[in-house]
C-alpha positions in Angstrom: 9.1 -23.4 -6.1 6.3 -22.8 -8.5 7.1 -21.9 -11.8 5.1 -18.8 -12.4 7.2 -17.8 -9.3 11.2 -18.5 -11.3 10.0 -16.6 -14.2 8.9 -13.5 -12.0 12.1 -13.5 -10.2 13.6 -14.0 -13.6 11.5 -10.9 -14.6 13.1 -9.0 -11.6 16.1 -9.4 -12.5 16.2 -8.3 -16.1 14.4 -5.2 -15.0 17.0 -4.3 -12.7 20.3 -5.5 -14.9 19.1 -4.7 -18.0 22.0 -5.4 -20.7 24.7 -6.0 -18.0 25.4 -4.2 -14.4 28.2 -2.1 -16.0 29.6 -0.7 -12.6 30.2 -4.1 -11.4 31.9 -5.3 -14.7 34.5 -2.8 -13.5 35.3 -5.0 -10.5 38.5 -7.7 -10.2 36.6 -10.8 -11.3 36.5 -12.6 -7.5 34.7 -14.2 -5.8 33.1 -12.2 -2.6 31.0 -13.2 0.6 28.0 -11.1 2.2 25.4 -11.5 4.7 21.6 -10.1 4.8 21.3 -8.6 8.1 17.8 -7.0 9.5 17.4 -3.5 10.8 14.5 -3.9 13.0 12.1 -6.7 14.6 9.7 -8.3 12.1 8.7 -11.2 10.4 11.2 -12.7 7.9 9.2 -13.7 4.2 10.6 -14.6 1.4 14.0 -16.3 1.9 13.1 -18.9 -0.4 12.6 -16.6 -3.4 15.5 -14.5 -2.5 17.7 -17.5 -2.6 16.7 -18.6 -6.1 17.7 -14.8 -7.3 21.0 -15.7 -6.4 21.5 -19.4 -7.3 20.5 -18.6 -10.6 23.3 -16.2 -10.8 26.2 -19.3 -9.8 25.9 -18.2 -6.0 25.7 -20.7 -3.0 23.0 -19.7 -0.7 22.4 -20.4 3.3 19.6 -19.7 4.6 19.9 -18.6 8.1 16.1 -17.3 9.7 13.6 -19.5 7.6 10.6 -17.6 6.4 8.1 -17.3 9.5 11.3 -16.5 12.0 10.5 -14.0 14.4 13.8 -11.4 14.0 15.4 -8.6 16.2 17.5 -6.1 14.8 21.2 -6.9 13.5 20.2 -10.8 13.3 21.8 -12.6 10.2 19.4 -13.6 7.6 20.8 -15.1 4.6 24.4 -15.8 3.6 25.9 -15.3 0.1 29.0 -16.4 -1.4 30.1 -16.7 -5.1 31.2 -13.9 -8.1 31.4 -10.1 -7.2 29.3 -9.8 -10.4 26.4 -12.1 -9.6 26.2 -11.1 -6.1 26.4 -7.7 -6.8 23.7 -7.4 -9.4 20.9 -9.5 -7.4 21.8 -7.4 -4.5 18.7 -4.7 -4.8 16.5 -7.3 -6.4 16.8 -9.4 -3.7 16.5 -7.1 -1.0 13.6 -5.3 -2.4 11.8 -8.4 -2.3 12.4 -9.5 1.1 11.9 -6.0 2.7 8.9 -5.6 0.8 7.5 -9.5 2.0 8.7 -9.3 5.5 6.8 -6.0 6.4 3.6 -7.7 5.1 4.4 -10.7 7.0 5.1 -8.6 9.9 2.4 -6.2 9.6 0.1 -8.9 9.2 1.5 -11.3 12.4 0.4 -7.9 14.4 -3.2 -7.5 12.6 -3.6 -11.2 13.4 -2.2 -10.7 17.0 -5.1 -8.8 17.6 -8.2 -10.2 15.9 -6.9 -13.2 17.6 -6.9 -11.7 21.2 -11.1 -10.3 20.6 -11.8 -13.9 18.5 -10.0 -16.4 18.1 -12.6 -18.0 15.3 -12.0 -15.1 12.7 -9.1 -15.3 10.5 -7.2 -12.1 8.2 -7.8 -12.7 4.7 -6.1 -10.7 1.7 -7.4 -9.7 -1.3 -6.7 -8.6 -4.4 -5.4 -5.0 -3.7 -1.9 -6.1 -4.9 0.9 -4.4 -7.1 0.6 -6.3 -10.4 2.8 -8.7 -10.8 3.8 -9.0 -7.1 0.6 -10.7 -6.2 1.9 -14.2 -5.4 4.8 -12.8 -3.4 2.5 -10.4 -1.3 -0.5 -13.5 -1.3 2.5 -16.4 0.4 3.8 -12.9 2.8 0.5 -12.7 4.5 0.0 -16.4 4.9 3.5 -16.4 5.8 2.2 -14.1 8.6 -0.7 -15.8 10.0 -3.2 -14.7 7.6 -4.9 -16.7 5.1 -4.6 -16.3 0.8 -8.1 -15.7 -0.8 -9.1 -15.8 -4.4 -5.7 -15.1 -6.1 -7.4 -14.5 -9.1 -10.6 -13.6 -11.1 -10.9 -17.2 -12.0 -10.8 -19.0 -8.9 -14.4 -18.5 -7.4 -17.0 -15.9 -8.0 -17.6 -12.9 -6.1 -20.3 -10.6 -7.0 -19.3 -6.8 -6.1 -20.9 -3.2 -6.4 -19.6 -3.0 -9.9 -20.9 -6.0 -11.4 -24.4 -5.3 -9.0 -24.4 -1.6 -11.5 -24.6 -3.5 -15.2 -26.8 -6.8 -13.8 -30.7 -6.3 -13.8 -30.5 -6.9 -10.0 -28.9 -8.5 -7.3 -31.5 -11.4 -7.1 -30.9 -11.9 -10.9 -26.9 -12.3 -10.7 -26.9 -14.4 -7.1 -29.3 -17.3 -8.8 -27.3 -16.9 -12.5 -24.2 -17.6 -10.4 -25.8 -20.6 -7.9 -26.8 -22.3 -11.6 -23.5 -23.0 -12.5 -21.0 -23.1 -9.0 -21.8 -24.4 -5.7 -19.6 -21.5 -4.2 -20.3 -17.9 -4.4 -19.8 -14.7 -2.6 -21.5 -11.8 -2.7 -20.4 -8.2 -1.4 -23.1 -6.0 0.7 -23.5 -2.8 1.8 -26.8 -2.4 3.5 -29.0 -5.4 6.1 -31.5 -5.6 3.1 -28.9 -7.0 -0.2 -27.8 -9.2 3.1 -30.9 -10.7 3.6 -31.4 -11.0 -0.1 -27.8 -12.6 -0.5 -28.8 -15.0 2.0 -32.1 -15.9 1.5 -30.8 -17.1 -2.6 -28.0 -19.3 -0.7 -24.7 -16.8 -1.3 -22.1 -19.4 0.2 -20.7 -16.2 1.4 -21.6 -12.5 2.4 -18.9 -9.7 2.7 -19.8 -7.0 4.9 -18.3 -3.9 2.8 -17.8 -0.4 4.3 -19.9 -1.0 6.7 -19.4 0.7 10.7 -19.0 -2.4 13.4 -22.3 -1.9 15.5 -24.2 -2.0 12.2 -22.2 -5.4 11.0 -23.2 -6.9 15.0 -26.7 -5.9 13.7 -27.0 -7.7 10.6 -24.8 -10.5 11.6 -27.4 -10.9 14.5 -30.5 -10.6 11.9 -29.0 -13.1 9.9 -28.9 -15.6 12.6 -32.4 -15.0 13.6 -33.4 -15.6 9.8 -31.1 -18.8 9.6 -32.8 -20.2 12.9 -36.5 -19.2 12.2 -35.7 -21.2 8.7 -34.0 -24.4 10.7 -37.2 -24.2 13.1 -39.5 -23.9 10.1 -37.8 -27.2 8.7 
């Protein structure tokens, strides 16, 4: 498990216990069993990451439904064993975390289901519309689910958006600043004419943004036409 992931989950855990789960210190000091069960049909995510919450409390952890499992209602997920304590205060940590992956993993499995069914070529990516500090958790849910994980951080490729298109001279200027220094770019469009331009200056990629479907058929279509008149050209 990544590292930046155990300190998270580490995070999570303070949050929630604070200085000490004081109802639980009110318990016979024993040790106790339990078993994660679902409530509905989904995706299971985040077993892994649930079962490090506990083992770092002195619990023994057994995975039952590995993450990707398709699940019905009232199957057995994970199974828990060690202190009353322990298993009691990573008890809501835990769950929140797998409920919270699993419906991204599931609600992504049926977005993937059918853009799958119309095209099997295009593929679901995520962005970066994430609750901070959950980002890696909800980024591994949706790949979990059959989507893909896509620029996880401001650092890891170069998109030019709307915003950065307001304070830059012009979108011609930014698009050849950014192909001087990286080989891979994208740049974010909302009309057929900063598509062209994005194009024509060699944007690795173009993302259509809040744009209706028969006008993205449209420029996807010009586009080609532009790209073969330039490979005839050749």
């Amino acid at each position: 498990m990544h590292s930046r992931a155990k300190k998270a989950l580490e995070t999570f855990l303070r949050e929630d216990i604070g200085k000490g789960d004081i109802t639980s210190k009110l318990l016979p000091r024993k040790k106790i069993s339990a078993v994660i069960i679902s409530r509905q049909a989904g995706i299971v995510a985040g077993t892994l990451h649930v079962k490090e919450i506990f083992t770092s409390r002195n619990c023994r952890v057994r995975i039952l439904k590995n993450d990707g499992t398709k699940i019905k209602p009232n199957d057995r997920i994970i199974a828990i064993s060690g202190p009353a304590y322990s298993v009691l205060s990573c008890e809501r940590t835990a769950l929140n975390l797998l409920s919270r992956m699993s419906g991204i993993a599931t609600q992504t499995n049926k977005l993937v289901g059918i853009i799958k069914s119309a095209n099997p070529k295009v593929e679901l990516y995520s962005t970066r519309k994430t609750a901070p500090g959950l980002r890696i958790f909800d980024k591994e849910a949706v790949e979990i689910g059959g989507g893909r994980k896509y620029r996880v951080a401001l650092d890891q490729m170069v998109m030019i958006k709307d915003n950065h298109l307001a304070v830059a001279k012009s979108l011609q200027d930014i698009v050849r600043a950014a192909k001087k220094r990286y080989k891979k770019f994208e740049v974010e469009v909302e009309n057929l004419d900063d598509a062209i331009t994005a194009a024509r200056e060699g944007a690795s990629i173009i993302m259509l943004d809040n744009i209706p479907p028969r006008e993205i058929l449209h420029i996807i279509q010009v586009l080609k036409r532009a790209k073969s008149s330039k490979t005839c050209k050749n």
